[in-house]
N, CA and C atoms as a LAMMPS dump frame, in Angstrom:
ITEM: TIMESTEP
0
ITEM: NUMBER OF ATOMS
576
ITEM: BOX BOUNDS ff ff ff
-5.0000000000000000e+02 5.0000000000000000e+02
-5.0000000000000000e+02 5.0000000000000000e+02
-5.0000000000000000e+02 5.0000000000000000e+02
ITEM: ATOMS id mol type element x y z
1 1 1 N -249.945 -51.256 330.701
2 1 2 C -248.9 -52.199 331.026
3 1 3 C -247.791 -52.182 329.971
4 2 1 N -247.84 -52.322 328.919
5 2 2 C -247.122 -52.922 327.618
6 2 3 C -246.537 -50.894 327.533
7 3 1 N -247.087 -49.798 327.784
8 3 2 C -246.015 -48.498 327.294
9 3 3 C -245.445 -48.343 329.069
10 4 1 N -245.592 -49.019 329.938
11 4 2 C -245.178 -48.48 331.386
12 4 3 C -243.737 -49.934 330.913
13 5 1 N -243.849 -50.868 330.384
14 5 2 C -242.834 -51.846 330.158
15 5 3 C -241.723 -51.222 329.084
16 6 1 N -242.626 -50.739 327.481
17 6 2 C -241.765 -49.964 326.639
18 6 3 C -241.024 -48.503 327.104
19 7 1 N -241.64 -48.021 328.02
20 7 2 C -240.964 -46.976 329.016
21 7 3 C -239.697 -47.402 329.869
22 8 1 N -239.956 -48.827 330.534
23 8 2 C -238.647 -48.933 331.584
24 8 3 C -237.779 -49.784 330.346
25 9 1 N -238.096 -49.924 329.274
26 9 2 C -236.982 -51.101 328.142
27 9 3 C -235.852 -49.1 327.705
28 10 1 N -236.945 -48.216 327.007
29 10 2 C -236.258 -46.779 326.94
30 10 3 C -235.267 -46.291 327.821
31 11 1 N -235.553 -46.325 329.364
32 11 2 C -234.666 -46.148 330.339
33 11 3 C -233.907 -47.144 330.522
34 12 1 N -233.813 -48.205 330.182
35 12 2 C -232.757 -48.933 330.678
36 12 3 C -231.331 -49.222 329.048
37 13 1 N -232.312 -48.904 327.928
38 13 2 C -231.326 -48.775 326.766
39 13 3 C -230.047 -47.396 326.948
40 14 1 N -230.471 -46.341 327.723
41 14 2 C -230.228 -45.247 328.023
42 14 3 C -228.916 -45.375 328.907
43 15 1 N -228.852 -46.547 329.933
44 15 2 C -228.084 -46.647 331.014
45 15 3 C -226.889 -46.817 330.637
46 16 1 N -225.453 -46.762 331.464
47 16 2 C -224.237 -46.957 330.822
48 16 3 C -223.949 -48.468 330.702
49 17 1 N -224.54 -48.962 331.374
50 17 2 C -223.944 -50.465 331.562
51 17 3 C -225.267 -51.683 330.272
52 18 1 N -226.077 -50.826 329.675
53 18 2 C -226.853 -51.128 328.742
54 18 3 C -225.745 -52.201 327.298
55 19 1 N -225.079 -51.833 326.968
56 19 2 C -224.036 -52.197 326.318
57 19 3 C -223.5 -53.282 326.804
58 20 1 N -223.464 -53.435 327.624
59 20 2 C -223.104 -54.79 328.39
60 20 3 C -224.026 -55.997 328.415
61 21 1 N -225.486 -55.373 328.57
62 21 2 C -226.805 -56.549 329.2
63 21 3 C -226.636 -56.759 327.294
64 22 1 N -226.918 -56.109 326.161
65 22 2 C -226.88 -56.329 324.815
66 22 3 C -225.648 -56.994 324.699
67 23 1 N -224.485 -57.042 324.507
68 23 2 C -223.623 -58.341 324.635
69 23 3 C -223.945 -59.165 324.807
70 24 1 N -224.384 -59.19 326.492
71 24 2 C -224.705 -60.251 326.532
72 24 3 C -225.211 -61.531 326.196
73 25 1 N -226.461 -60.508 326.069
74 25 2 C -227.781 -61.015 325.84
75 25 3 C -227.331 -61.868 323.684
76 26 1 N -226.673 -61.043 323.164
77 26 2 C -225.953 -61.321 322.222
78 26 3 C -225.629 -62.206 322.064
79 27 1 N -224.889 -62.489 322.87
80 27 2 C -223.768 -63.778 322.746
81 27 3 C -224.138 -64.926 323.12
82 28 1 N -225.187 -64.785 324.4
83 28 2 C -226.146 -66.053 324.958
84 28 3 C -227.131 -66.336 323.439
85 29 1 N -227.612 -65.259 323.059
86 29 2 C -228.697 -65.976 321.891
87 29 3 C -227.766 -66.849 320.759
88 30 1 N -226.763 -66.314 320.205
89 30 2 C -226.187 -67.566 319.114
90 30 3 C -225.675 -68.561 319.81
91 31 1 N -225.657 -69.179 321.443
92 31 2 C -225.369 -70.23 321.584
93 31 3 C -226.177 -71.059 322.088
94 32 1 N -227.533 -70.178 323.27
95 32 2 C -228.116 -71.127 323.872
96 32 3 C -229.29 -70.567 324.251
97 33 1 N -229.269 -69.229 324.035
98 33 2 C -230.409 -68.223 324.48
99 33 3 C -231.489 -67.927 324.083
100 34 1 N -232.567 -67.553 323.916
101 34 2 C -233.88 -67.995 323.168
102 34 3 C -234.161 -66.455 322.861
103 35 1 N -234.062 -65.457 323.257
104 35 2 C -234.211 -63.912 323.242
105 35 3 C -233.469 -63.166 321.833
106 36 1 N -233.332 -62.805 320.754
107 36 2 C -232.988 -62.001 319.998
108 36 3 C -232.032 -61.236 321.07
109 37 1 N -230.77 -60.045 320.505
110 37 2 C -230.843 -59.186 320.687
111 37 3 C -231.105 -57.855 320.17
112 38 1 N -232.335 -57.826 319.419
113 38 2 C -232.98 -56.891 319.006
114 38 3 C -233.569 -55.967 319.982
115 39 1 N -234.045 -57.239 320.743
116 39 2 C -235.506 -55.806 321.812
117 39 3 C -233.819 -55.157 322.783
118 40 1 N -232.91 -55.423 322.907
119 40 2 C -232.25 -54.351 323.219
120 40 3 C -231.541 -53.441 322.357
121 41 1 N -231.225 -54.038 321.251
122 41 2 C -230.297 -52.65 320.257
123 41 3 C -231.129 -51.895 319.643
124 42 1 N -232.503 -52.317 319.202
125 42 2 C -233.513 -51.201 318.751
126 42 3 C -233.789 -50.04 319.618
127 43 1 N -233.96 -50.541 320.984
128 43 2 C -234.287 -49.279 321.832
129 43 3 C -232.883 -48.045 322.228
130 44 1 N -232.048 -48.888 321.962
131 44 2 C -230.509 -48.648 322.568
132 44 3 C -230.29 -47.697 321.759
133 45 1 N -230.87 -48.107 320.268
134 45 2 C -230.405 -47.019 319.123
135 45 3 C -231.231 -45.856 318.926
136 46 1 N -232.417 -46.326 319.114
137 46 2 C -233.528 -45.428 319.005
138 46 3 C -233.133 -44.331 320.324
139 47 1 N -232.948 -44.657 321.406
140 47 2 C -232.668 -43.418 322.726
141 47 3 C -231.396 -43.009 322.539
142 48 1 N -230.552 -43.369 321.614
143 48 2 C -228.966 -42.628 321.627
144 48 3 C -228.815 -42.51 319.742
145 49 1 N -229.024 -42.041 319.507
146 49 2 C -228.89 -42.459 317.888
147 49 3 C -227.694 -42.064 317.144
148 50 1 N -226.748 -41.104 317.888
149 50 2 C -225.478 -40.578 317.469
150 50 3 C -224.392 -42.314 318.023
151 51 1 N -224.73 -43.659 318.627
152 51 2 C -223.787 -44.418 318.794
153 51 3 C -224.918 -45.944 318.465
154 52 1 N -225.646 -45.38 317.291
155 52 2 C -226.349 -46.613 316.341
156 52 3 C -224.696 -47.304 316.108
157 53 1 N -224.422 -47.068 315.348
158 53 2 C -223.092 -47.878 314.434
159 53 3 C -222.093 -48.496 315.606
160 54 1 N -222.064 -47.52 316.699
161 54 2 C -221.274 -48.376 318.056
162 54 3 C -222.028 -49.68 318.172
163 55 1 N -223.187 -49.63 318.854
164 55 2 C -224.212 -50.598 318.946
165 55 3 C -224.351 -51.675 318.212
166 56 1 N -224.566 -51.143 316.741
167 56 2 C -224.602 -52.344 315.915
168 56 3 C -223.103 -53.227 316.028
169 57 1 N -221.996 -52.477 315.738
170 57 2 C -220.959 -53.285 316.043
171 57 3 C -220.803 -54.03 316.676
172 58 1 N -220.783 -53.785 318.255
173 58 2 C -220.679 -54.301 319.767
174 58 3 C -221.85 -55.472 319.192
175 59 1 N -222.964 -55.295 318.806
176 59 2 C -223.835 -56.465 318.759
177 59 3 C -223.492 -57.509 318.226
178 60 1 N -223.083 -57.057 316.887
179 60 2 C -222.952 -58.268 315.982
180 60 3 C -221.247 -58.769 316.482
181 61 1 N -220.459 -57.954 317.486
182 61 2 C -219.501 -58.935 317.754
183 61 3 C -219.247 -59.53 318.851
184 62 1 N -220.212 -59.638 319.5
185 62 2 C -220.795 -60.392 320.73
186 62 3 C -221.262 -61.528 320.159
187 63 1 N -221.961 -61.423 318.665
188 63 2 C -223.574 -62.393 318.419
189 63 3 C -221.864 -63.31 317.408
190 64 1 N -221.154 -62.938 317.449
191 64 2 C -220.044 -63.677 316.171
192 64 3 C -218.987 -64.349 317.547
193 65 1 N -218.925 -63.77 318.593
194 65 2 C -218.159 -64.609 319.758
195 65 3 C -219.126 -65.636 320.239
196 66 1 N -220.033 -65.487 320.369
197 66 2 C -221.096 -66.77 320.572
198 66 3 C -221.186 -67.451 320.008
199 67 1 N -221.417 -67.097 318.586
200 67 2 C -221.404 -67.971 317.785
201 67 3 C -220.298 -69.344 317.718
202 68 1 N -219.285 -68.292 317.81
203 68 2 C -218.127 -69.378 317.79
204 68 3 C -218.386 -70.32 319.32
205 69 1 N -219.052 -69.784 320.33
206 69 2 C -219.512 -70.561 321.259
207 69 3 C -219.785 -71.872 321.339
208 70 1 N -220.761 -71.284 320.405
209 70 2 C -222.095 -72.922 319.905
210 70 3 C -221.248 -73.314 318.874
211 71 1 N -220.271 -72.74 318.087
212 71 2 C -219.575 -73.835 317.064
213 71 3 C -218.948 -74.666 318.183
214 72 1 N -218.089 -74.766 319.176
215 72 2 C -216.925 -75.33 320.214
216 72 3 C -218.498 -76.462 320.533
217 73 1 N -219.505 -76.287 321.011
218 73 2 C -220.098 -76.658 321.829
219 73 3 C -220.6 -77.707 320.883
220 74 1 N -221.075 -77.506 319.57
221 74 2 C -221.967 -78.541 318.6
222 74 3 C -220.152 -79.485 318.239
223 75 1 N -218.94 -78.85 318.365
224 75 2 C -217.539 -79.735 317.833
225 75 3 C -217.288 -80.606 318.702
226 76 1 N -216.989 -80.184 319.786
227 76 2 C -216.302 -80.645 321.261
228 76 3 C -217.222 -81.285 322.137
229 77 1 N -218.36 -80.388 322.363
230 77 2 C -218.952 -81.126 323.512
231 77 3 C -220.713 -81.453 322.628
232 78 1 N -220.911 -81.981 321.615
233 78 2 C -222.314 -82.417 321.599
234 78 3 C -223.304 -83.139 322.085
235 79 1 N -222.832 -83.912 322.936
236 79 2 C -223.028 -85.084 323.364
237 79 3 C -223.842 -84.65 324.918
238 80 1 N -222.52 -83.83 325.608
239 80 2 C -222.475 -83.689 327.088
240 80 3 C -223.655 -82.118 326.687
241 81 1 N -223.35 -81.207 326.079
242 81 2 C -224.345 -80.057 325.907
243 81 3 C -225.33 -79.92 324.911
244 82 1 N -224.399 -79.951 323.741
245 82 2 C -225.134 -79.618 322.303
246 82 3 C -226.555 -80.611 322.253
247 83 1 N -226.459 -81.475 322.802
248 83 2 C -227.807 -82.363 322.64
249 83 3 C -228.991 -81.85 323.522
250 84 1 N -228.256 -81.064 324.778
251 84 2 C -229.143 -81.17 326.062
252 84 3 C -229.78 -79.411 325.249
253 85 1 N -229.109 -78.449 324.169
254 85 2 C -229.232 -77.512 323.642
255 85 3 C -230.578 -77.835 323.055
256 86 1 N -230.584 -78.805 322.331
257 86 2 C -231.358 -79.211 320.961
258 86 3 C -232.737 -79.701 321.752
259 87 1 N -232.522 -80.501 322.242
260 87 2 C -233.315 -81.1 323.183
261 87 3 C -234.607 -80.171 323.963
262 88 1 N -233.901 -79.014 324.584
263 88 2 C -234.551 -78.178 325.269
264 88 3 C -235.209 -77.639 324.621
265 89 1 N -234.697 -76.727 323.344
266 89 2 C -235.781 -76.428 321.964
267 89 3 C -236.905 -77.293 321.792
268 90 1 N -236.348 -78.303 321.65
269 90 2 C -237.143 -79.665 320.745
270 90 3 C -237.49 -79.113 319.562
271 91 1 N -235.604 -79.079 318.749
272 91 2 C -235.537 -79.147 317.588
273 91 3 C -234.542 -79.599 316.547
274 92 1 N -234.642 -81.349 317.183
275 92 2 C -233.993 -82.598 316.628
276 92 3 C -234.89 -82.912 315.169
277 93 1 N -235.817 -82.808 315.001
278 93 2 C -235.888 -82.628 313.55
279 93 3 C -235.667 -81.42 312.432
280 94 1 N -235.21 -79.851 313.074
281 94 2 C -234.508 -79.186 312.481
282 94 3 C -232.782 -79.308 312.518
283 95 1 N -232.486 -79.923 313.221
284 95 2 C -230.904 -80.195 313.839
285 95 3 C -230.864 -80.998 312.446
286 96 1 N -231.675 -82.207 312.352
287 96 2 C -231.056 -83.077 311.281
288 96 3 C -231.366 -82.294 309.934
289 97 1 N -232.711 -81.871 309.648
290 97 2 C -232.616 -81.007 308.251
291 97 3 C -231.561 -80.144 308.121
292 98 1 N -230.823 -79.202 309.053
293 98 2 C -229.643 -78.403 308.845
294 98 3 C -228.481 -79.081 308.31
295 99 1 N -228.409 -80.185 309.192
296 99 2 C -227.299 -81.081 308.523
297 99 3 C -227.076 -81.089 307.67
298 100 1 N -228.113 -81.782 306.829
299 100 2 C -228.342 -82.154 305.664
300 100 3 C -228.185 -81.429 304.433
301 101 1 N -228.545 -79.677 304.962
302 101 2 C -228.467 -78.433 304.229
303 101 3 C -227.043 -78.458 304.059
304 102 1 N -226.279 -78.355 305.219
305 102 2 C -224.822 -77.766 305.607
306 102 3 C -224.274 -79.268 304.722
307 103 1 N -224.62 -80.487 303.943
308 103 2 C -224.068 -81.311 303.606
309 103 3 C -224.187 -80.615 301.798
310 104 1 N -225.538 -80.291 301.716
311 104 2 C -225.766 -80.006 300.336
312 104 3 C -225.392 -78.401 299.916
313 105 1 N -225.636 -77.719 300.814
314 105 2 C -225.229 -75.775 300.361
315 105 3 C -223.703 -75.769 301.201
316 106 1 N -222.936 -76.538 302.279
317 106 2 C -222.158 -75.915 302.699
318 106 3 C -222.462 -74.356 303.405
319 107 1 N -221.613 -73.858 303.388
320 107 2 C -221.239 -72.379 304.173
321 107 3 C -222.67 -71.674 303.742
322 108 1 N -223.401 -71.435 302.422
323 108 2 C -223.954 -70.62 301.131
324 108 3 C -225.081 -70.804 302.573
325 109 1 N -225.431 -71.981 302.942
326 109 2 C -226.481 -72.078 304.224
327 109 3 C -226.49 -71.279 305.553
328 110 1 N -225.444 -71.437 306.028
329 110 2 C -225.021 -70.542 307.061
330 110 3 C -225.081 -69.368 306.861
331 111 1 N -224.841 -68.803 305.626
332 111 2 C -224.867 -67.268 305.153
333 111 3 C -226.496 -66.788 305.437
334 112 1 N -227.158 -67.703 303.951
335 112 2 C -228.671 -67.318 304.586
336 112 3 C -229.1 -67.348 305.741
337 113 1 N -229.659 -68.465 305.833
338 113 2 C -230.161 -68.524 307.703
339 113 3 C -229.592 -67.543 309.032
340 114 1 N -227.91 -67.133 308.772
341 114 2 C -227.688 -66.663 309.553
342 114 3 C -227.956 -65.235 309.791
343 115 1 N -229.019 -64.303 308.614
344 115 2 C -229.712 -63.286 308.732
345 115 3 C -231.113 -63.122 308.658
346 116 1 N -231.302 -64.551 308.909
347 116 2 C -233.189 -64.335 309.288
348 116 3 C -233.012 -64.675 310.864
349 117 1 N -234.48 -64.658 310.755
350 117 2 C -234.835 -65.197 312.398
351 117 3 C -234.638 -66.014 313.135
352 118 1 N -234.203 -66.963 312.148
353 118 2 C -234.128 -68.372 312.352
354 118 3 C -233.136 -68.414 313.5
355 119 1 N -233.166 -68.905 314.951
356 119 2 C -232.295 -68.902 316.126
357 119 3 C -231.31 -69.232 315.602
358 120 1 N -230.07 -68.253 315.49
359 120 2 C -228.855 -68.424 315.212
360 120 3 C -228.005 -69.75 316.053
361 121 1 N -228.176 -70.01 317.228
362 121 2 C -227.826 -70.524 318.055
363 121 3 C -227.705 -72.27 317.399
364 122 1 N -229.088 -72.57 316.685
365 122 2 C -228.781 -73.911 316.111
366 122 3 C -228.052 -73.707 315.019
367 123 1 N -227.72 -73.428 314.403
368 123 2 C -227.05 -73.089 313.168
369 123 3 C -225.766 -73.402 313.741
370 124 1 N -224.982 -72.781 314.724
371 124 2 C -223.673 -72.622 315.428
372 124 3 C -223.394 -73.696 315.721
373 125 1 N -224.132 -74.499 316.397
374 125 2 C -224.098 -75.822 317.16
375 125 3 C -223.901 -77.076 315.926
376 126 1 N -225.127 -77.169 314.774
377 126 2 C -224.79 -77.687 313.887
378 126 3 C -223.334 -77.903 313.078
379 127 1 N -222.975 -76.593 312.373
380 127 2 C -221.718 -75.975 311.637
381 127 3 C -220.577 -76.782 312.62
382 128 1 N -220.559 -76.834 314.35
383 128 2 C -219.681 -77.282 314.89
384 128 3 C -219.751 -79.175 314.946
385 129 1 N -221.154 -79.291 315.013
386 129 2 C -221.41 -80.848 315.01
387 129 3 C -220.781 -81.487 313.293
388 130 1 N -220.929 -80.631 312.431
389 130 2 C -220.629 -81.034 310.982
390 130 3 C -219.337 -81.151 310.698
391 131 1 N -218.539 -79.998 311.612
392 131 2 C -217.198 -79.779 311.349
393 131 3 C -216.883 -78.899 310.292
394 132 1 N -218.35 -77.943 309.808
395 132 2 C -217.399 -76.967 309.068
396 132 3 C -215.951 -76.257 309.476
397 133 1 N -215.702 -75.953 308.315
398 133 2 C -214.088 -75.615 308.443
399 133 3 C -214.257 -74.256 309.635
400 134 1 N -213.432 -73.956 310.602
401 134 2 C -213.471 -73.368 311.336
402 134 3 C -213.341 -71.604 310.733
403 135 1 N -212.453 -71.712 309.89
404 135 2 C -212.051 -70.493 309.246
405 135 3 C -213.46 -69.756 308.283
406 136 1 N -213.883 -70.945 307.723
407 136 2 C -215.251 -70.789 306.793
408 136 3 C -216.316 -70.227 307.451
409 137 1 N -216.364 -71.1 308.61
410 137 2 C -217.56 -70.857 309.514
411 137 3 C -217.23 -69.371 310.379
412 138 1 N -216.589 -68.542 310.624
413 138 2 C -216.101 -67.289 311.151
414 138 3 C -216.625 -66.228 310.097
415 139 1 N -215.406 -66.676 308.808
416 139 2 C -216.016 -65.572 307.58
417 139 3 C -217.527 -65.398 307.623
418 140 1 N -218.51 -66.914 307.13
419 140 2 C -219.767 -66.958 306.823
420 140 3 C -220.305 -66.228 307.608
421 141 1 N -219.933 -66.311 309.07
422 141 2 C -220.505 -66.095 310.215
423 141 3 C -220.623 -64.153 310.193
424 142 1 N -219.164 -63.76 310.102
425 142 2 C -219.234 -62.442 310.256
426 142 3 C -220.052 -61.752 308.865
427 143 1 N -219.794 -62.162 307.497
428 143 2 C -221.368 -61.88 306.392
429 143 3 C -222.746 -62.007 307.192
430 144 1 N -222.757 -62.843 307.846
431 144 2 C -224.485 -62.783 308.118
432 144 3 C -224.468 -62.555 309.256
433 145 1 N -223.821 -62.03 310.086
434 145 2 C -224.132 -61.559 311.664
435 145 3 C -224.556 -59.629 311.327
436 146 1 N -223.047 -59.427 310.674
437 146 2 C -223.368 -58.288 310.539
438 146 3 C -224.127 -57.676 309.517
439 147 1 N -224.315 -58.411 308.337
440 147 2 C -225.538 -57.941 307.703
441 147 3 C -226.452 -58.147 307.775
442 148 1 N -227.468 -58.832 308.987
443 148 2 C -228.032 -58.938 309.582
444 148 3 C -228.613 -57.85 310.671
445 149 1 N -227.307 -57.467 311.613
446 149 2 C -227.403 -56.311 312.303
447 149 3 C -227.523 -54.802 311.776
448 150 1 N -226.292 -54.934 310.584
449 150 2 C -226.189 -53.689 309.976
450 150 3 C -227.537 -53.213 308.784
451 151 1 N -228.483 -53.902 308.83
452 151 2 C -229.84 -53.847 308.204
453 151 3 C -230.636 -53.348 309.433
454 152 1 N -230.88 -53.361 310.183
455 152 2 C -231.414 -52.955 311.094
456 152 3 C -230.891 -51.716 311.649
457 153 1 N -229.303 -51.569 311.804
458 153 2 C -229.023 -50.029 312.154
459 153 3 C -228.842 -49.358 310.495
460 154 1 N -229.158 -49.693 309.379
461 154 2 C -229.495 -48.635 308.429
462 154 3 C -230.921 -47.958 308.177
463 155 1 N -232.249 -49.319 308.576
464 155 2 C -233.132 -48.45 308.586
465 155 3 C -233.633 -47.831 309.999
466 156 1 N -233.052 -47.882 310.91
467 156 2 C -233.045 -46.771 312.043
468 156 3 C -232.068 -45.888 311.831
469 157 1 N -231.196 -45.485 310.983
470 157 2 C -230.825 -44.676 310.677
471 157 3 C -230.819 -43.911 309.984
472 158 1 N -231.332 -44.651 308.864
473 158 2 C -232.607 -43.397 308.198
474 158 3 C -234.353 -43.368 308.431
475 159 1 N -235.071 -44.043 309.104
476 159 2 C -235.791 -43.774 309.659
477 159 3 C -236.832 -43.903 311.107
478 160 1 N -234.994 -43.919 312.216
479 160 2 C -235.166 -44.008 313.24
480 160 3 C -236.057 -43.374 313.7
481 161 1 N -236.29 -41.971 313.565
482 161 2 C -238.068 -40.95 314.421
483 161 3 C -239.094 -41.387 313.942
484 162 1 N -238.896 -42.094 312.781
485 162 2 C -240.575 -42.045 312.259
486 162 3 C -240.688 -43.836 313.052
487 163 1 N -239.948 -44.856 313.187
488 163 2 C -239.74 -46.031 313.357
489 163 3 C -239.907 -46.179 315.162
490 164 1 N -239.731 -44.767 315.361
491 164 2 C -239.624 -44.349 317.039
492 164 3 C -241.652 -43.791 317.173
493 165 1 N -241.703 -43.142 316.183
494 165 2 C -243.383 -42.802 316.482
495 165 3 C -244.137 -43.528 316.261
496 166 1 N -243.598 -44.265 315.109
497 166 2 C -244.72 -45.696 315.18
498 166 3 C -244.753 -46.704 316.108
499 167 1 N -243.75 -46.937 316.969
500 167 2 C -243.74 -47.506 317.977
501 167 3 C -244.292 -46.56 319.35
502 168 1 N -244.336 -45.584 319.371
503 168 2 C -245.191 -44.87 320.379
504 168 3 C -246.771 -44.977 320.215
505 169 1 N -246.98 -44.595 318.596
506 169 2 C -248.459 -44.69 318.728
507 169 3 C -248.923 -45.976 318.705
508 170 1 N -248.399 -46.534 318.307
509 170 2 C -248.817 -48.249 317.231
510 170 3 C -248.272 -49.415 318.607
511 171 1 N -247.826 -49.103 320.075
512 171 2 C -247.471 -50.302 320.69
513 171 3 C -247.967 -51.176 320.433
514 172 1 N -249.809 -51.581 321.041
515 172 2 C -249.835 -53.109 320.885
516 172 3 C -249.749 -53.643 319.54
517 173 1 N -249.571 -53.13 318.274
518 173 2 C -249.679 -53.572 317.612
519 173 3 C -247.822 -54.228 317.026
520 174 1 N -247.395 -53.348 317.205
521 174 2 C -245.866 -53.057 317.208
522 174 3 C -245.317 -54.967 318.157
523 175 1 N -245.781 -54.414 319.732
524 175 2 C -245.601 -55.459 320.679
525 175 3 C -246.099 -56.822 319.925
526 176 1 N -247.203 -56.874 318.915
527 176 2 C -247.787 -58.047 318.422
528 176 3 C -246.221 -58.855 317.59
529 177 1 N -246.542 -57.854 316.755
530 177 2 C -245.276 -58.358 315.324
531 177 3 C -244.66 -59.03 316.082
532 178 1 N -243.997 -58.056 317.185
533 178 2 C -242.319 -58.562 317.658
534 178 3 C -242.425 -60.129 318.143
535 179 1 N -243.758 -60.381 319.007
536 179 2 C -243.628 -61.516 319.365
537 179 3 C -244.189 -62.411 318.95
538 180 1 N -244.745 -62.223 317.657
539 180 2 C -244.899 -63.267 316.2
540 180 3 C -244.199 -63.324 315.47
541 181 1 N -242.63 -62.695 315.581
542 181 2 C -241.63 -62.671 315.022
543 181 3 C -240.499 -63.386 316.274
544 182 1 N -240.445 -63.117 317.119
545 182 2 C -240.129 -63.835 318.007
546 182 3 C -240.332 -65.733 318.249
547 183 1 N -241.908 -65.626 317.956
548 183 2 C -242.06 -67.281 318.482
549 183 3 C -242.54 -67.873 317.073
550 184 1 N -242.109 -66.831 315.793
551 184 2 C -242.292 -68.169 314.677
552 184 3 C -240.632 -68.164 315.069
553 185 1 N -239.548 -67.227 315.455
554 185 2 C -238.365 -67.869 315.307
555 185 3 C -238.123 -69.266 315.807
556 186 1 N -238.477 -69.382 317.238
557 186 2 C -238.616 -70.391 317.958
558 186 3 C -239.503 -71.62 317.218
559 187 1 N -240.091 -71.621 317.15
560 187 2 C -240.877 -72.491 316
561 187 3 C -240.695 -72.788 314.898
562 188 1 N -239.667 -72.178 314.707
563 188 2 C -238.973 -72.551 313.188
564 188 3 C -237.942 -73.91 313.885
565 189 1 N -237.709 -73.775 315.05
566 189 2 C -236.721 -74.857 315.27
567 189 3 C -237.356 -75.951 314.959
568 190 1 N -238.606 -76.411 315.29
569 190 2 C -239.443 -77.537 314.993
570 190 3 C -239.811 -77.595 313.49
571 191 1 N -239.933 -76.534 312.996
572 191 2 C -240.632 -76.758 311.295
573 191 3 C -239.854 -76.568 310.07
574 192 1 N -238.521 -75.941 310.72
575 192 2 C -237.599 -75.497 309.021
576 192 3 C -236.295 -76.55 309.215
């Protein structure tokens, strides 16, 4: 099941319109989306590896237009969305610890967090509920979007085949990480 699934994720990173579903999928995760877009630019890069650096780009400036998404959405509309955002997580006791961060580190917060796992998406929403400076929150944003992304297309780029065979031989174990890396992200909304 899990290499007939990592087989059709290969063929579909491959497709022309692949670049598009990763946008997407991009831009929905820093505002409201629960999915990384990792499980698509890893494979995307790994089956085309001469347009890694396209990829990473396109990613991280999809994941930096969203962002600014969930900033509009935590500024303008918190009330009518940003709550119904937080809510759905059920992660009103990380919403208020961020605050609190973004009161005591400023931007220096947004930088970190915004290259771990930690669902970018609350972060965005916050920064907009706080009123970081709009200009601040873009810069911060583009430091940790793309060094975030661009860490990931350097070590598939230097050791995209071997990172490609360990994921051939090693699936379930591979499939494990991802989605214990996946749902502590999600779970970080409740605990960090």
């Amino acid at each position: 099941m899990l290499r007939s699934l990592y087989n059709r994720i290969q063929q579909a990173a491959a497709r022309k319109d692949a670049v598009w579903w990763m946008s997407a999928v991009s831009f929905a995760e820093s505002s409201f989306f629960p999915l990384p877009p990792d499980v698509m630019l890893v494979p995307m890069c790994l089956s085309q590896p001469k347009k890694l650096w396209f990829y990473t780009n396109v990613c991280a400036i999809a994941s930096l237009i969203g962002g600014l998404f969930g900033y509009a959405v935590g500024f303008y509309l918190f009330e009518s969305v940003g709550r119904l955002i937080i809510d759905f997580y059920n992660a009103q006791d990380s919403f208020l610890r961020f605050q609190e961060m973004f009161a005591e580190f400023g931007p220096w917060f947004l930088i970190l967090k915004g290259v771990t796992p930690i669902p970018y998406k609350l972060l965005t929403i916050t920064a907009g509920f706080a009123h970081l400076d709009l200009t601040v929150f873009i810069l911060c944003s583009i430091v940790a979007r793309f060094s975030r992304f661009y860490m990931i297309a350097i070590l598939l780029h230097f050791y995209g085949p071997q990172v490609q065979q360990i994921i051939e031989r090693r699936l379930m174990l591979v499939t494990t990480i991802l989605v214990v890396i996946v749902v502590g992200g999600l779970l970080s909304f409740k605990f960090v």
